[in-house]
C-alpha positions in Angstrom: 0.0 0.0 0.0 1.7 3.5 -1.1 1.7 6.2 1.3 -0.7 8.5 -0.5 -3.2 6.1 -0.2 -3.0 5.6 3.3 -2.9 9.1 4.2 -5.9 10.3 2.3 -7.6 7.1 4.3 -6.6 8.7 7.2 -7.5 12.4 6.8 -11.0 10.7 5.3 -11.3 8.9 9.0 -10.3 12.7 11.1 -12.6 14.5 8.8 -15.5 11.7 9.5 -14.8 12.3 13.3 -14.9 16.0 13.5 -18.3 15.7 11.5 -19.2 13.3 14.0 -18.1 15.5 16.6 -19.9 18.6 15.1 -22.6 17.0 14.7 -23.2 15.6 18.2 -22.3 19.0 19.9 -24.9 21.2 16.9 -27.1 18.4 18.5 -26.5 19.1 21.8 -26.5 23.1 21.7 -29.7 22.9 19.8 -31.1 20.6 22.2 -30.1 22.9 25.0 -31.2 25.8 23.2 -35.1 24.2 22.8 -35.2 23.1 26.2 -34.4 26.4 27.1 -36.2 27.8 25.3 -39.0 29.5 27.5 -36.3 30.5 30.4 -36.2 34.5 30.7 -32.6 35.5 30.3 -30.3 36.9 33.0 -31.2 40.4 33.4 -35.1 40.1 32.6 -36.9 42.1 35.4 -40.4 44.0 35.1 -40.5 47.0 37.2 -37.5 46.1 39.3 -38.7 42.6 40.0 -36.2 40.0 38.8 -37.3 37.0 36.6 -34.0 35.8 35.0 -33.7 32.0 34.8 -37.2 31.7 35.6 -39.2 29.9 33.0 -42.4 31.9 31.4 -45.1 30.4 33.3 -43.3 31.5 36.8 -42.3 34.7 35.2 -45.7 35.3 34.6 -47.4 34.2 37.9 -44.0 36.2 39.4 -45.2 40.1 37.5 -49.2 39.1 38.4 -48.0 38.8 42.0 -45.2 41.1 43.0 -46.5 44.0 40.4 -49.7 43.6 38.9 -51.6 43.3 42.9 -49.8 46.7 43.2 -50.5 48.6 40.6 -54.0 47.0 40.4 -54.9 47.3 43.9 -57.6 49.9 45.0 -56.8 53.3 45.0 -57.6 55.4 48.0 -59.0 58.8 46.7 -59.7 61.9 49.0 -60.6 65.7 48.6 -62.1 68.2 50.8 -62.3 65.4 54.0 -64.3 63.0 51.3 -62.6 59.5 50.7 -63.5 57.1 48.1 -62.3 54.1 46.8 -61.7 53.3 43.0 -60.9 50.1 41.3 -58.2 50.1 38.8 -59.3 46.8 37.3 -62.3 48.2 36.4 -60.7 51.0 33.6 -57.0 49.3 33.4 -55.0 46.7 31.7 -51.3 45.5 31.7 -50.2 43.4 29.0 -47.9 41.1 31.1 -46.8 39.4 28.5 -45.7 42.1 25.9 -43.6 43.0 29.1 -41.6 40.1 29.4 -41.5 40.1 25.7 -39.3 43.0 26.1 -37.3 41.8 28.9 -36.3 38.9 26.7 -36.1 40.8 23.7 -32.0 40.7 23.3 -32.4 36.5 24.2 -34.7 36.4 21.2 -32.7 38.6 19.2 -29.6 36.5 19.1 -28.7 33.5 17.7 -29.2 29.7 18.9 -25.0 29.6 20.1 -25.2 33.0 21.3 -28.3 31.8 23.6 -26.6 28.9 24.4 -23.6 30.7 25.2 -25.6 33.8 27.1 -27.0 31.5 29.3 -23.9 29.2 29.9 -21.8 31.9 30.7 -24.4 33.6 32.9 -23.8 36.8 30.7 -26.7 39.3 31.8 -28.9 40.5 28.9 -31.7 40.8 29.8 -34.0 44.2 30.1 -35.7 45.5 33.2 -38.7 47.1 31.7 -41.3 49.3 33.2 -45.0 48.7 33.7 -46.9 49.4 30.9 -50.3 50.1 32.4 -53.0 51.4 29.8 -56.1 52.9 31.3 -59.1 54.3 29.7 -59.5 57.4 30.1 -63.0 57.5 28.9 -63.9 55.7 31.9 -62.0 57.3 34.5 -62.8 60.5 33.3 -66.4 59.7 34.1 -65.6 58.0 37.0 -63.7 61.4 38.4 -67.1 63.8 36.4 -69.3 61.4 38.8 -66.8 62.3 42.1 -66.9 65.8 40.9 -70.8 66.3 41.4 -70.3 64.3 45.0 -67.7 66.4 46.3 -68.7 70.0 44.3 -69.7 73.2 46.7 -71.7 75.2 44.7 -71.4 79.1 44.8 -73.6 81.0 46.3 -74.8 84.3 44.4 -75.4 87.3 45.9 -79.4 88.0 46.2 -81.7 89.7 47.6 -85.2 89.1 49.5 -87.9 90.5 52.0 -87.7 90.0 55.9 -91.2 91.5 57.0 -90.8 95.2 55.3 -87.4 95.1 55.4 -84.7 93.9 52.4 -82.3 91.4 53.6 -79.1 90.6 51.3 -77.9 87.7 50.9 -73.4 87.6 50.4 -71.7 85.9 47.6 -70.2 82.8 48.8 -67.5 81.2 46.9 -68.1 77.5 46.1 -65.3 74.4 45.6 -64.8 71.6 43.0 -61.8 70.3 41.4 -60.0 70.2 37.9 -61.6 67.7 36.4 -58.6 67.2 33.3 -55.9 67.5 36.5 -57.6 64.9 38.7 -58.1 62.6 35.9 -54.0 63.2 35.1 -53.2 62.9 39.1 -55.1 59.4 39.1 -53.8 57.8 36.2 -50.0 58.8 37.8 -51.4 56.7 40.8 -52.4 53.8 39.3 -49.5 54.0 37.2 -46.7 53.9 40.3 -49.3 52.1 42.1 -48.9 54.6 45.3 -52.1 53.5 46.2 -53.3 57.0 47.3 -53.7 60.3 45.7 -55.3 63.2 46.9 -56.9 65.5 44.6 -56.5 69.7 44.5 -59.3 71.8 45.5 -60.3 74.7 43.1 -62.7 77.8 44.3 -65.7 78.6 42.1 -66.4 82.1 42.3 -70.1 83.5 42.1 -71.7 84.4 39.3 -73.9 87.4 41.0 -71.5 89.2 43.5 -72.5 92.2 45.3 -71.0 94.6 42.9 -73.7 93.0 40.1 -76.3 93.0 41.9 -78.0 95.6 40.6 -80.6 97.6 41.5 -83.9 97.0 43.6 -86.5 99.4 44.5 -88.5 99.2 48.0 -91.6 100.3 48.2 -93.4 100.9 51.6 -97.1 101.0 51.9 -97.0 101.7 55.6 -94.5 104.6 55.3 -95.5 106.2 51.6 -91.8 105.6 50.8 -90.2 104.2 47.5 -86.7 103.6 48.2 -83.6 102.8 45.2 -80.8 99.9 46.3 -77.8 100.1 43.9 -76.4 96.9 45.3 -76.5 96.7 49.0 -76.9 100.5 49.3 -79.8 102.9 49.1 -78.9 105.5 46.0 -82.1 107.4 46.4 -85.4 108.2 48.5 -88.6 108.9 47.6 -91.8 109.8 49.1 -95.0 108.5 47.4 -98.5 107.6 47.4 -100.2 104.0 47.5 -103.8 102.5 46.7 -106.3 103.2 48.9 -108.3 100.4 51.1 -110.2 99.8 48.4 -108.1 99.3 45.5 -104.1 98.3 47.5 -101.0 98.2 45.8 -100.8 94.7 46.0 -97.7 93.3 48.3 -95.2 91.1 46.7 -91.7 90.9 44.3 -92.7 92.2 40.5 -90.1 93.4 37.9 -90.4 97.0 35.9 -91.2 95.4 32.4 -92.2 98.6 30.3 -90.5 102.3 30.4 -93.0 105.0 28.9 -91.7 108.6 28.5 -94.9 110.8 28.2 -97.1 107.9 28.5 -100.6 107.9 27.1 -103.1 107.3 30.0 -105.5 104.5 28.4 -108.9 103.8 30.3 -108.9 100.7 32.1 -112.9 100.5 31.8 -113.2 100.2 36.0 -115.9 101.4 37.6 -114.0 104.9 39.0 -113.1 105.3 35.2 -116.7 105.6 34.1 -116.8 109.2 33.5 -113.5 109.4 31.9 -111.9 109.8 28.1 -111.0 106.5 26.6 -107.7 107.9 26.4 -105.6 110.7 27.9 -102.6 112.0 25.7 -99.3 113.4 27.0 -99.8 116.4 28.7 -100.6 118.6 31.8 -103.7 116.6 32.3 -102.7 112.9 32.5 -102.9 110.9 35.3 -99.6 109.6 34.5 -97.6 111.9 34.3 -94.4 112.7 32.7 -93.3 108.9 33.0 -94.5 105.5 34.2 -93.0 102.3 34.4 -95.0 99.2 34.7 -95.2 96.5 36.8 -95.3 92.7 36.1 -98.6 93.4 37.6 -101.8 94.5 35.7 -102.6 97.8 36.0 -99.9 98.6 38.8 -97.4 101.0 37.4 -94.8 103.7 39.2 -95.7 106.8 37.6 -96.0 110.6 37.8 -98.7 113.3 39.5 -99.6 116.8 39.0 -101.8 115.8 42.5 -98.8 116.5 44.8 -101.1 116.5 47.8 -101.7 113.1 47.3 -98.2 112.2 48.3 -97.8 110.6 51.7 -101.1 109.5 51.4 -103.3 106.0 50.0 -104.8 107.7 47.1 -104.1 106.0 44.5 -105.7 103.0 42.5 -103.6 100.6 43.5 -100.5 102.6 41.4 -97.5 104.3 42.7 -97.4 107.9 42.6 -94.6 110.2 42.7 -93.9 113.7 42.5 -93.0 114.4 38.7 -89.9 115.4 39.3 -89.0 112.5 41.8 -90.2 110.2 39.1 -88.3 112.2 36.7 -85.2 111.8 38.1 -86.0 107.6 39.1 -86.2 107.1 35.5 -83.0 106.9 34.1 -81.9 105.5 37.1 -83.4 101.9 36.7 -84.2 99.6 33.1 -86.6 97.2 32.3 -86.4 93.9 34.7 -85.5 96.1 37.7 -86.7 94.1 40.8 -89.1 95.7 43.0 -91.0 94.7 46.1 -93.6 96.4 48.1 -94.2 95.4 51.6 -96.4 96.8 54.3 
């Protein structure tokens, strides 16, 4: 046998070995690498809890446990002194496994020897990913609209009434809610860091009606012939007048000014005391209105001029309001239409 022979016979044997050999430790890696397969790499953590080496399944049960009853558990909320509790579950989801999906993401990235070799070696690749919480908004933001109306103050405006014959004013009083937009922002931060409290902002509500828009109010007196002006909480102007008579009373109560007439036209009301009289009266020195009336929300009941200045101080009218013309004169372009007026005793 030559020599050539023999030693291509021989390199023929080495080269079947090393395929052998190859072959039994490609075998072996990839047998290793499917077994493996599921293991989280060194490195893998969610939220700072560590899950390398452990296989999906306890990975899994591991986030659900240690980070999921955290950031899921109830949230205490307060504000003003009221406390509530809200359920996170109920408008909130974390996708536990497109976390450790991204823990394991440079595992999965690499090849089946660099696997083998990452986890052989103990070489740390892993990611430590936060908690991806995603919450409806829709729903909390209801959730916080429905807290709102429990835990709103509402302003008070500044008004005014009768006490007996006398006004009483009631003061502005700020009201409380919160920022709806901020509250739902503040809660979502909570359930997101799973702090498990969060205390929401109060914010003032001012009035609408404060004392400087008030307005102005007249008062009208039976008892004392008197017709006094408010502007706001403070008298601008008073007036002596005249009131109905026994027979035919101002009536008591609130009424508005709803018409303004300059040199009114006195129509006839048909009543019996009218019998005698012109349908209508024009503008002038014989009108029993005057140079201007106003009427009342009240039929037939107006504040309006004299040329009878006795009368004044005295229940002579028809039920009306008389003035001296140039007291009514100069209430006129003091007050509009929807003035508020009340006449008491």
């Amino acid at each position: 046998m030559d020599r050539t022979s023999l030693s291509s016979r021989l390199l023929a044997s080495a080269l079947i070995a090393a395929l052998a050999l190859f072959s039994v430790g490609f075998t072996a890696v990839a047998l290793d690498d499917y077994l493996m397969r599921d293991a989280m790499p060194k490195g893998a953590a969610v939220a700072g809890v560590d899950v390398g080496g452990m296989s999906r399944a306890d990975a899994v049960r591991t986030v659900e446990k240690r980070v999921l009853a955290k950031v899921l558990a109830p949230v205490t909320v307060s504000c003003s002194g009221l406390i509530t509790t809200l359920d996170p579950t109920s408008l909130s989801t974390v996708d536990v496994d497109a976390m450790l999906d991204e823990a394991a993401a440079p595992k999965t990235a690499s090849t089946m020897v660099g696997r083998v070799f990452q986890r052989v070696s103990g070489t740390s690749v892993g990611h430590d990913v936060a908690v991806d919480v995603k919450i409806d908004t829709t729903a909390l933001t209801k959730w916080v609209l429905d807290e709102q109306v429990r835990i709103t103050v509402p302003a008070v405006d500044a008004s005014v009434t009768v006490d007996g014959s006398k006004l009483t004013f009631i003061k502005p009083v700020n009201g409380s809610s919160i920022d709806v937009t901020a509250s739902v922002a503040k809660i979502a931060e909570a359930i997101t860091a799973g702090t498990g409290t969060v205390t929401l902002g109060v914010v003032t509500t001012e009035p609408r009606i404060t004392d400087a828009k008030l307005g102005k109010t007249i008062l009208v007196s039976r008892s004392k012939r008197t017709l006094t002006l408010y502007n706001g909480t403070t008298v601008e102007k008073k007036y002596r007048c005249a009131v109905g008579t026994a027979q035919f009373p101002t009536p008591l109560g609130q009424f508005k000014i709803e018409l303004k007439r300059y040199r009114p036209t006195w129509s006839n009301p048909g009543s019996d005391w009218a019998k005698g009289m012109p349908a209508t009266i024009p503008a002038g020195p014989g009108n029993p209105l005057g140079t201007r009336a106003m009427n009342l929300n009240s039929p037939g009941i107006r504040i309006h001029g004299t040329s009878k200045d006795y009368s004044i101080g005295t229940a002579a009218s028809h039920g009306c309001i008389r003035m001296h013309m140039w007291d009514v004169e100069n209430l006129y372009p003091r007050v509009k239409v929807g003035t508020r007026v009340f006449i008491v005793q």
